[in-house]
mmCIF file as Biopython writes it, N, C-alpha, C and O atoms, coordinates in Angstrom:
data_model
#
loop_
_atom_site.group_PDB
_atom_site.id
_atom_site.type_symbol
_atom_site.label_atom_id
_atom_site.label_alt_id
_atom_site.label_comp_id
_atom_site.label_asym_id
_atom_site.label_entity_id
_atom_site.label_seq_id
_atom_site.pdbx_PDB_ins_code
_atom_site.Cartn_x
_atom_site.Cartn_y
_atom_site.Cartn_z
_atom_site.occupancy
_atom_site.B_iso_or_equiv
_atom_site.auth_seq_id
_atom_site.auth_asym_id
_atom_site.pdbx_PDB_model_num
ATOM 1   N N  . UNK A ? 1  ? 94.754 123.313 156.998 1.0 0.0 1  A 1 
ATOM 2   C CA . UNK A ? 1  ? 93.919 123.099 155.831 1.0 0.0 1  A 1 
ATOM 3   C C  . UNK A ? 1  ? 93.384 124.440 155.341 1.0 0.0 1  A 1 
ATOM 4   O O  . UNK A ? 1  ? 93.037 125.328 156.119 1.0 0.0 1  A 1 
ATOM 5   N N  . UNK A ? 2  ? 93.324 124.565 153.745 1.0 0.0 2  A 1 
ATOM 6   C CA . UNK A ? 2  ? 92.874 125.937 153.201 1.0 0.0 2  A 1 
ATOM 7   C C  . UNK A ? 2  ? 91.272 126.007 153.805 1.0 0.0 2  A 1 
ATOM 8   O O  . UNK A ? 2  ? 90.531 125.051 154.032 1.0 0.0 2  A 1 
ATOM 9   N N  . UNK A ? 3  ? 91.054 127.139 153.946 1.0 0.0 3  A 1 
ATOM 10  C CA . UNK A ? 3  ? 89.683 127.797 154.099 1.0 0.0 3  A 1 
ATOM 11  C C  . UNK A ? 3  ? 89.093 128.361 152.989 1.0 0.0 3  A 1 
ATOM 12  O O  . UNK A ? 3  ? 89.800 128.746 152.057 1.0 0.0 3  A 1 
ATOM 13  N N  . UNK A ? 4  ? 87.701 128.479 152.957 1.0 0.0 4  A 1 
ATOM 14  C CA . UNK A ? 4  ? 86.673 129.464 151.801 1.0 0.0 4  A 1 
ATOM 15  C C  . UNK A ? 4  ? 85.943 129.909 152.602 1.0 0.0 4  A 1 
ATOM 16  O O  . UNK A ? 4  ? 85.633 129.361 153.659 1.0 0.0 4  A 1 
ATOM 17  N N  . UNK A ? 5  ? 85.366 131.542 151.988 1.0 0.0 5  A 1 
ATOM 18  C CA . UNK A ? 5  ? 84.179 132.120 152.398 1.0 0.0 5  A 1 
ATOM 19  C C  . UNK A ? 5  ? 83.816 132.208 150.687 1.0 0.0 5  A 1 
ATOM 20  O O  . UNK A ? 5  ? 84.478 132.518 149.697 1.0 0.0 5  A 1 
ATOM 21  N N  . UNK A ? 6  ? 82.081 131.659 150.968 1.0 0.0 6  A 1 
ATOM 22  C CA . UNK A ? 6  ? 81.345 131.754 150.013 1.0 0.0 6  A 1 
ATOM 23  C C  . UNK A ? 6  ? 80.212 133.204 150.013 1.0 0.0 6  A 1 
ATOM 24  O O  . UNK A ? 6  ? 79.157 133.301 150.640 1.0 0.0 6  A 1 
ATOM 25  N N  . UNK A ? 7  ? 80.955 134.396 148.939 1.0 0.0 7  A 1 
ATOM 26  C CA . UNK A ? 7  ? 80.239 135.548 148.521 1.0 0.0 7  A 1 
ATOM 27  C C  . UNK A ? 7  ? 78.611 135.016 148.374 1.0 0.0 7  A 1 
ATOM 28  O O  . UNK A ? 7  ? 78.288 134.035 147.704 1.0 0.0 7  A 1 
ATOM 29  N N  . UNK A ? 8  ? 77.793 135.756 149.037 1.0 0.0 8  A 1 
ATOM 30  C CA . UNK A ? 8  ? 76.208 135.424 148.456 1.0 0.0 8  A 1 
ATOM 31  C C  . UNK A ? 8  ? 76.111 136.039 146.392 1.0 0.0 8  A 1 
ATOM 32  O O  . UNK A ? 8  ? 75.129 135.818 145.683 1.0 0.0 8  A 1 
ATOM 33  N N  . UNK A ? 9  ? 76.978 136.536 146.072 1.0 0.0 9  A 1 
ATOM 34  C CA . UNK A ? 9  ? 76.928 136.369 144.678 1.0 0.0 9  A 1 
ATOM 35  C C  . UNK A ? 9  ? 77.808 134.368 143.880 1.0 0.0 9  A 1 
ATOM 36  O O  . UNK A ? 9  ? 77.789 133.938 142.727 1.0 0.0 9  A 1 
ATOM 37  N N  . UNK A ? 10 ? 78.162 133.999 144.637 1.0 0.0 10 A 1 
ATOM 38  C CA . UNK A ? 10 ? 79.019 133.004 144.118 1.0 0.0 10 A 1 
ATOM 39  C C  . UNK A ? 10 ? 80.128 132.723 144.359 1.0 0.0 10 A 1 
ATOM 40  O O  . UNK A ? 10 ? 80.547 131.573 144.497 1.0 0.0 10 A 1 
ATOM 41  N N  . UNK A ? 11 ? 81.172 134.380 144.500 1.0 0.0 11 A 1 
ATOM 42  C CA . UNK A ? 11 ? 82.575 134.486 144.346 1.0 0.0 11 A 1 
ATOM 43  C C  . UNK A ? 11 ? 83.039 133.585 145.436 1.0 0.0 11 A 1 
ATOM 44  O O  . UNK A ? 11 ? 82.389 133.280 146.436 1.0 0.0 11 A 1 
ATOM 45  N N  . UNK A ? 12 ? 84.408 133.139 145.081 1.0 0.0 12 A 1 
ATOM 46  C CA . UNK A ? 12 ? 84.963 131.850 146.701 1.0 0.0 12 A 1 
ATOM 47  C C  . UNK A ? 12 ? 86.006 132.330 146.857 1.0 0.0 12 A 1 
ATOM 48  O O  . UNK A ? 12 ? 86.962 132.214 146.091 1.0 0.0 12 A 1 
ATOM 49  N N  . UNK A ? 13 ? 85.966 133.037 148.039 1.0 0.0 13 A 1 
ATOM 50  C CA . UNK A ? 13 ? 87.368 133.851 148.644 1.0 0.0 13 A 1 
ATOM 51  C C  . UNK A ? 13 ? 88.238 132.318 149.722 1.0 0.0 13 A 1 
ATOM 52  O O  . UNK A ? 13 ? 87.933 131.773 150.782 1.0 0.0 13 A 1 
ATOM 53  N N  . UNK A ? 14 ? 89.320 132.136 148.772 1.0 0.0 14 A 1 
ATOM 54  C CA . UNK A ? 14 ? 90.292 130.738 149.482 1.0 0.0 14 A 1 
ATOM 55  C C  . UNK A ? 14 ? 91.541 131.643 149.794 1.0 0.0 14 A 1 
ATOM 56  O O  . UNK A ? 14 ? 92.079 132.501 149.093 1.0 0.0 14 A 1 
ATOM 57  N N  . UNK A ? 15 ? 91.852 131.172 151.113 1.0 0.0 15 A 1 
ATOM 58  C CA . UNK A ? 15 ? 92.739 131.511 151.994 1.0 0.0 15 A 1 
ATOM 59  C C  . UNK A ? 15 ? 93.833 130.602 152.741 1.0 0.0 15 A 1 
ATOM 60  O O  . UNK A ? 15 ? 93.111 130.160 153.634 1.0 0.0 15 A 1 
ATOM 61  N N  . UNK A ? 16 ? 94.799 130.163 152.919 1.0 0.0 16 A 1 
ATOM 62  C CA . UNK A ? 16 ? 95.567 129.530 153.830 1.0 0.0 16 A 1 
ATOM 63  C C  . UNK A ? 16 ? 94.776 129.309 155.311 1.0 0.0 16 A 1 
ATOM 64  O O  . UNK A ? 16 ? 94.761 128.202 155.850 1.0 0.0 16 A 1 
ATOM 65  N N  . UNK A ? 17 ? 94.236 130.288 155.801 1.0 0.0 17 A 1 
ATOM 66  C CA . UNK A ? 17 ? 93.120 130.638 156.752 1.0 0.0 17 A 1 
ATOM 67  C C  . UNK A ? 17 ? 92.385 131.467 156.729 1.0 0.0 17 A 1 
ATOM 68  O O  . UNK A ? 17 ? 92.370 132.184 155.729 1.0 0.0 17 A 1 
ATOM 69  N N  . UNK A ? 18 ? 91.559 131.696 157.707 1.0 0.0 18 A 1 
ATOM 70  C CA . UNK A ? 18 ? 89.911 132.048 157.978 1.0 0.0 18 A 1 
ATOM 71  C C  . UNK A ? 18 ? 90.400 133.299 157.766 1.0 0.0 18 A 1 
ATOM 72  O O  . UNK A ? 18 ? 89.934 133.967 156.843 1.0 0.0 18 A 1 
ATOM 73  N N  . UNK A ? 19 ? 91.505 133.851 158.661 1.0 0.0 19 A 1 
ATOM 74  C CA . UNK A ? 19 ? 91.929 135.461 158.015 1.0 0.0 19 A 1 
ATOM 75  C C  . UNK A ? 19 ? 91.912 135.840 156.518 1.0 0.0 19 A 1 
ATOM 76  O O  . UNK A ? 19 ? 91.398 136.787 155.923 1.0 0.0 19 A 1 
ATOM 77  N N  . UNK A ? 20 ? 92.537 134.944 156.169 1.0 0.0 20 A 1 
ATOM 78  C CA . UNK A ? 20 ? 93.376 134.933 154.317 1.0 0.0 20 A 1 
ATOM 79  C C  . UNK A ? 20 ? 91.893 134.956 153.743 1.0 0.0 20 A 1 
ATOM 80  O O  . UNK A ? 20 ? 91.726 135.831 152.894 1.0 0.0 20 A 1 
ATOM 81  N N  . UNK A ? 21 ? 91.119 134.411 153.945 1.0 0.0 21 A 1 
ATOM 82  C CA . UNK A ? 21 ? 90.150 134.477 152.903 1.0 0.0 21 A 1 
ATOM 83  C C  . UNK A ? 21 ? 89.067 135.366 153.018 1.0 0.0 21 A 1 
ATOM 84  O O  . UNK A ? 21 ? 88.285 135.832 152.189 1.0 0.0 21 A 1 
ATOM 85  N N  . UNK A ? 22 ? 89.259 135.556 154.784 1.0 0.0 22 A 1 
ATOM 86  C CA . UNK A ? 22 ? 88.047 136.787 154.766 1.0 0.0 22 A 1 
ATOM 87  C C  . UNK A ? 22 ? 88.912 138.326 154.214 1.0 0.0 22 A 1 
ATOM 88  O O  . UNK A ? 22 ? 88.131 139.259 154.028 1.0 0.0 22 A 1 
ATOM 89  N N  . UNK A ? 23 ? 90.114 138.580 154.002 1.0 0.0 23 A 1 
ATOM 90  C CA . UNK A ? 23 ? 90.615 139.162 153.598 1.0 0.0 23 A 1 
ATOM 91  C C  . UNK A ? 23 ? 90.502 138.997 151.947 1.0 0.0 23 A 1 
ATOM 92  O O  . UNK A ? 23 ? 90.346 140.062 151.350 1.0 0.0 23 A 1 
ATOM 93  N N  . UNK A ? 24 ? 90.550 138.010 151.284 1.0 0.0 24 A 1 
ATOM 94  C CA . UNK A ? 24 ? 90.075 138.263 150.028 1.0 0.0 24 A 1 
ATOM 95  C C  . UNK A ? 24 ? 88.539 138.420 149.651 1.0 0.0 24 A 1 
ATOM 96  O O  . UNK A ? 24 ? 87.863 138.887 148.735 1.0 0.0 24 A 1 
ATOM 97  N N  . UNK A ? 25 ? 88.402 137.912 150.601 1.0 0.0 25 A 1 
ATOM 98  C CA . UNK A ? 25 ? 86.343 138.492 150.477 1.0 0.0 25 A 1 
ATOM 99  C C  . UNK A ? 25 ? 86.129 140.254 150.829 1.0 0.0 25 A 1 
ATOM 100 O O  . UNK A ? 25 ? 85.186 140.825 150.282 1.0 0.0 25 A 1 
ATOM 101 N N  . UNK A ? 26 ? 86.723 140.756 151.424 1.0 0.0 26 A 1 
ATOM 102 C CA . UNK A ? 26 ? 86.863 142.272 152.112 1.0 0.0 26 A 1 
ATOM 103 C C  . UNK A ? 26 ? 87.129 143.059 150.881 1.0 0.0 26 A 1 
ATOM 104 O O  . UNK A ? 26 ? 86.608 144.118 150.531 1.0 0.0 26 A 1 
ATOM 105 N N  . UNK A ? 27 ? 88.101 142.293 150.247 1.0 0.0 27 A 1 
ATOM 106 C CA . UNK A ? 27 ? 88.545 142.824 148.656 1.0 0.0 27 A 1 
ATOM 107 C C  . UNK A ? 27 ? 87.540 142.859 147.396 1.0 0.0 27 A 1 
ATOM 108 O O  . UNK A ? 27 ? 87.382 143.903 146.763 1.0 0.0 27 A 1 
ATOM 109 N N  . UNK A ? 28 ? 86.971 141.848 147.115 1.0 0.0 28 A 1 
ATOM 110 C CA . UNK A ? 28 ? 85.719 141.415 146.740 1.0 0.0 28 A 1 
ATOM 111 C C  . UNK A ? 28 ? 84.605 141.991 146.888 1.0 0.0 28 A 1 
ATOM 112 O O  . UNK A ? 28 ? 83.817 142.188 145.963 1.0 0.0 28 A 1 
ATOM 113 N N  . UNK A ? 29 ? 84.396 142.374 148.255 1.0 0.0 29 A 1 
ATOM 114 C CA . UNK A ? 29 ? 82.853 143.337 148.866 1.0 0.0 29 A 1 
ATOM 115 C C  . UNK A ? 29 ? 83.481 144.670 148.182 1.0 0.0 29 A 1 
ATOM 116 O O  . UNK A ? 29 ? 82.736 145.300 147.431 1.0 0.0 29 A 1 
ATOM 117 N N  . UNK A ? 30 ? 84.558 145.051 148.355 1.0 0.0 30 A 1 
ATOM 118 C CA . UNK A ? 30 ? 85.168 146.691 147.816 1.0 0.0 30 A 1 
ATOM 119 C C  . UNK A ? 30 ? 84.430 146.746 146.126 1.0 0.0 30 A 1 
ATOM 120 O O  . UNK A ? 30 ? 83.559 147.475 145.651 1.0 0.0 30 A 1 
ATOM 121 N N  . UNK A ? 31 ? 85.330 145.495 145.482 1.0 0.0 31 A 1 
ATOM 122 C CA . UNK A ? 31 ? 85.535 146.422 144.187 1.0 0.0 31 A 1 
ATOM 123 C C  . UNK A ? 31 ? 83.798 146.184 143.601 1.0 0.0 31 A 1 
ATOM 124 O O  . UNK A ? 31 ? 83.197 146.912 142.811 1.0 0.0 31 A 1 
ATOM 125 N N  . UNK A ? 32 ? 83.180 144.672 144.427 1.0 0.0 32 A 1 
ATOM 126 C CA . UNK A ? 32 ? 81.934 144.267 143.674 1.0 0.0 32 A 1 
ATOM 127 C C  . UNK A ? 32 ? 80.488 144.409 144.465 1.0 0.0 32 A 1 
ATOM 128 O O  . UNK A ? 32 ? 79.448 144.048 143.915 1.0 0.0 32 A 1 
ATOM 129 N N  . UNK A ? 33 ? 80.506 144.958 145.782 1.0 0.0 33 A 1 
ATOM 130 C CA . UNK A ? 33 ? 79.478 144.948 146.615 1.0 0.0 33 A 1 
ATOM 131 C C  . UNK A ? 33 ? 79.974 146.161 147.417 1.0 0.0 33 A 1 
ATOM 132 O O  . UNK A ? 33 ? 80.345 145.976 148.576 1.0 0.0 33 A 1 
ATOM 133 N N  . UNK A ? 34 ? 80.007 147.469 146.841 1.0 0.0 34 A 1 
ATOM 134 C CA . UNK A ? 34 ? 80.310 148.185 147.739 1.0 0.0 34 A 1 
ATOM 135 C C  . UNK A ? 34 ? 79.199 148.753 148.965 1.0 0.0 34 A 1 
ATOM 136 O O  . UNK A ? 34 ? 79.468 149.452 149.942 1.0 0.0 34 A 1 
ATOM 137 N N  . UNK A ? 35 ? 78.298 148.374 148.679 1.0 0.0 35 A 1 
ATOM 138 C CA . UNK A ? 35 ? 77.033 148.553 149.629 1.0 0.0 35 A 1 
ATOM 139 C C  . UNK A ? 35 ? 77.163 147.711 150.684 1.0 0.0 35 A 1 
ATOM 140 O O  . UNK A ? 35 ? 76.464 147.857 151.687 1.0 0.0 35 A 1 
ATOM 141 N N  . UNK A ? 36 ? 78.222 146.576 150.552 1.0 0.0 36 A 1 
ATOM 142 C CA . UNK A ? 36 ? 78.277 145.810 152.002 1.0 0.0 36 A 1 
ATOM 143 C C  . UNK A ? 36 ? 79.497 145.799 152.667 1.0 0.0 36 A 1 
ATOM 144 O O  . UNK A ? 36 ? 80.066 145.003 153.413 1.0 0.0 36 A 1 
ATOM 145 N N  . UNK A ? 37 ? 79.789 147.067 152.127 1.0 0.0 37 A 1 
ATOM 146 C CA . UNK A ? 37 ? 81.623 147.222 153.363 1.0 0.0 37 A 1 
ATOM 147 C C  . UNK A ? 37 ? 81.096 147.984 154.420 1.0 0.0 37 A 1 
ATOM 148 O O  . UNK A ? 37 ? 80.315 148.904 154.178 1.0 0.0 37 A 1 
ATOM 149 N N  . UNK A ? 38 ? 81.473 147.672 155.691 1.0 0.0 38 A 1 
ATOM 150 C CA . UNK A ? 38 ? 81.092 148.383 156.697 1.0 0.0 38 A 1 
ATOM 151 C C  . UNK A ? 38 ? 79.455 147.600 157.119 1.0 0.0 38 A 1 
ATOM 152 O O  . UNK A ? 38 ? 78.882 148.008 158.129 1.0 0.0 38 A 1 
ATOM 153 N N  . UNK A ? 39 ? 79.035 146.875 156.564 1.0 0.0 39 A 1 
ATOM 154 C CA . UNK A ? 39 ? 77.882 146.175 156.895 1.0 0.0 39 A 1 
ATOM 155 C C  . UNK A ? 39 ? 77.671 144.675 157.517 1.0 0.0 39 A 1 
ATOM 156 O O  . UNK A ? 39 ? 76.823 144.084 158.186 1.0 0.0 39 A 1 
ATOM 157 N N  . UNK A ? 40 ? 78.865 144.418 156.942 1.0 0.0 40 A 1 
ATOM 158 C CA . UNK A ? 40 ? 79.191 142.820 157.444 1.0 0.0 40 A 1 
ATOM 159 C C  . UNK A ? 40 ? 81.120 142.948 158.087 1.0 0.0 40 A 1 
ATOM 160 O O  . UNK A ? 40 ? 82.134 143.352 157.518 1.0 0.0 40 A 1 
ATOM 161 N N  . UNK A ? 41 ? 80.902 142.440 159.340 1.0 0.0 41 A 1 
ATOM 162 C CA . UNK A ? 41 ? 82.296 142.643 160.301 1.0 0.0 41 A 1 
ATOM 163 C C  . UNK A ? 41 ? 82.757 141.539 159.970 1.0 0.0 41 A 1 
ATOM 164 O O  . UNK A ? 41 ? 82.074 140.541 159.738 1.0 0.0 41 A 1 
ATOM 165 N N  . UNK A ? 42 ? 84.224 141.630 159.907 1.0 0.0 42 A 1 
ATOM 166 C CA . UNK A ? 42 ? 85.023 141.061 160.076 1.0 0.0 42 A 1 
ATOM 167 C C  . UNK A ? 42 ? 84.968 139.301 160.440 1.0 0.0 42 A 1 
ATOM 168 O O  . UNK A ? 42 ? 85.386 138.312 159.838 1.0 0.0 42 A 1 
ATOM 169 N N  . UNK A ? 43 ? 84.136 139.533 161.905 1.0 0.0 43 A 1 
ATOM 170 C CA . UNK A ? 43 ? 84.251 138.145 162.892 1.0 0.0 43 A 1 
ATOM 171 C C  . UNK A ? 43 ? 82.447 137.487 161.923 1.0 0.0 43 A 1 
ATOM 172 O O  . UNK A ? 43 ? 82.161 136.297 161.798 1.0 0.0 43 A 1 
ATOM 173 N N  . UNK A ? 44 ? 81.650 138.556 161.461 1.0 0.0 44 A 1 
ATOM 174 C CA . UNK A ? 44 ? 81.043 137.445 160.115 1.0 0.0 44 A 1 
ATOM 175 C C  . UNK A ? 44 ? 81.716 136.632 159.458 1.0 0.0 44 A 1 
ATOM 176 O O  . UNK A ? 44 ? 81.516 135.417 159.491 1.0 0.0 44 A 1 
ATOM 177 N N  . UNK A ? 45 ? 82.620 137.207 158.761 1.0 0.0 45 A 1 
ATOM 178 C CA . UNK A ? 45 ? 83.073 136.884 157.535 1.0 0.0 45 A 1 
ATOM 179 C C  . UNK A ? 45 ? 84.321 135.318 158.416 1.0 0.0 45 A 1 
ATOM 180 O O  . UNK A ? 45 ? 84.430 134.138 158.085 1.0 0.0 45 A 1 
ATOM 181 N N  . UNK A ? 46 ? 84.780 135.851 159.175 1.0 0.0 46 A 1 
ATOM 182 C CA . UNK A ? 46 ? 85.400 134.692 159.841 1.0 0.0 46 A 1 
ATOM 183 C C  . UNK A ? 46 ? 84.603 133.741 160.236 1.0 0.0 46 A 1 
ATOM 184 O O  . UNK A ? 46 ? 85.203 132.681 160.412 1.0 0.0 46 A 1 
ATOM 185 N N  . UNK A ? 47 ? 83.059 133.693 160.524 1.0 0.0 47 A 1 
ATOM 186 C CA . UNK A ? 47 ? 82.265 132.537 160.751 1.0 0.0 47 A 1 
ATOM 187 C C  . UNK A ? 47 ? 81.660 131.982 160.096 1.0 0.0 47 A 1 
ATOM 188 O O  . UNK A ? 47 ? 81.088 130.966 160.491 1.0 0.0 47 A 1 
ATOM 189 N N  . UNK A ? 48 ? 81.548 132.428 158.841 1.0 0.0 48 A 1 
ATOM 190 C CA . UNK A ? 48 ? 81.349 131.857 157.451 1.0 0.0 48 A 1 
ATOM 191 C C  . UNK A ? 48 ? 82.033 131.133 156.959 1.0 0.0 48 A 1 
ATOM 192 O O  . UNK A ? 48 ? 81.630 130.451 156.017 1.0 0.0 48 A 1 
ATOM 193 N N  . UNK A ? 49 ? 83.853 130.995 157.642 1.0 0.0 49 A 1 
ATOM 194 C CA . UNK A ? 49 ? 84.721 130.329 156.763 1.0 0.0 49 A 1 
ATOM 195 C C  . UNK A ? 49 ? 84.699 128.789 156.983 1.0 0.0 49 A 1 
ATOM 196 O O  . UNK A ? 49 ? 84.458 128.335 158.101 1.0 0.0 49 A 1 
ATOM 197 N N  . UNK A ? 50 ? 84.949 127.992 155.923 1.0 0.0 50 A 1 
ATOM 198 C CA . UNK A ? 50 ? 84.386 126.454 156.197 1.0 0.0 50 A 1 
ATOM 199 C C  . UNK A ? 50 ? 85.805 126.146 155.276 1.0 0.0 50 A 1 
ATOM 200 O O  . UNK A ? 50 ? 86.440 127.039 154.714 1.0 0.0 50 A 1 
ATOM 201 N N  . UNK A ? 51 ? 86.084 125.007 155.253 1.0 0.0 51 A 1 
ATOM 202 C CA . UNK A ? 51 ? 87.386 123.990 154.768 1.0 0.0 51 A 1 
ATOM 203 C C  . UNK A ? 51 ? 86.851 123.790 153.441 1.0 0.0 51 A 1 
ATOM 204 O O  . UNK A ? 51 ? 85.744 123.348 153.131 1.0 0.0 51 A 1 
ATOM 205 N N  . UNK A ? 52 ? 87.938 124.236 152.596 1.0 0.0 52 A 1 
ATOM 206 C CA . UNK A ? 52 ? 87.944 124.203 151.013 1.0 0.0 52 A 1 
ATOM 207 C C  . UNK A ? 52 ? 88.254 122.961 150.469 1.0 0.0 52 A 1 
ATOM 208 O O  . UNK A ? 52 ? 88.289 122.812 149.248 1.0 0.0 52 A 1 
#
């Protein structure tokens, strides 16, 4: 089942899985939150992910 991580701005990073989407959220923190790369790891962003 697809996964989402929900950006605290709104944005919904959907993924095939918990990887896939924390990987489009990683992308997301770059171009739109660059103050939170390197601030929030990886295995966050993977425990945030919930079924889309």
């Amino acid at each position: 089942m697809a996964k989402q991580i929900i950006c605290q701005c709104g944005f919904v990073g959907r993924g095939e899985t918990a990887a896939d989407a924390a990987a489009v959220i990683e992308g997301h923190m770059q171009s739109d939150h660059p103050e939170l790369v390197g601030e929030v790891s990886k295995d966050d962003l993977l425990a945030m992910a919930e079924e889309a």
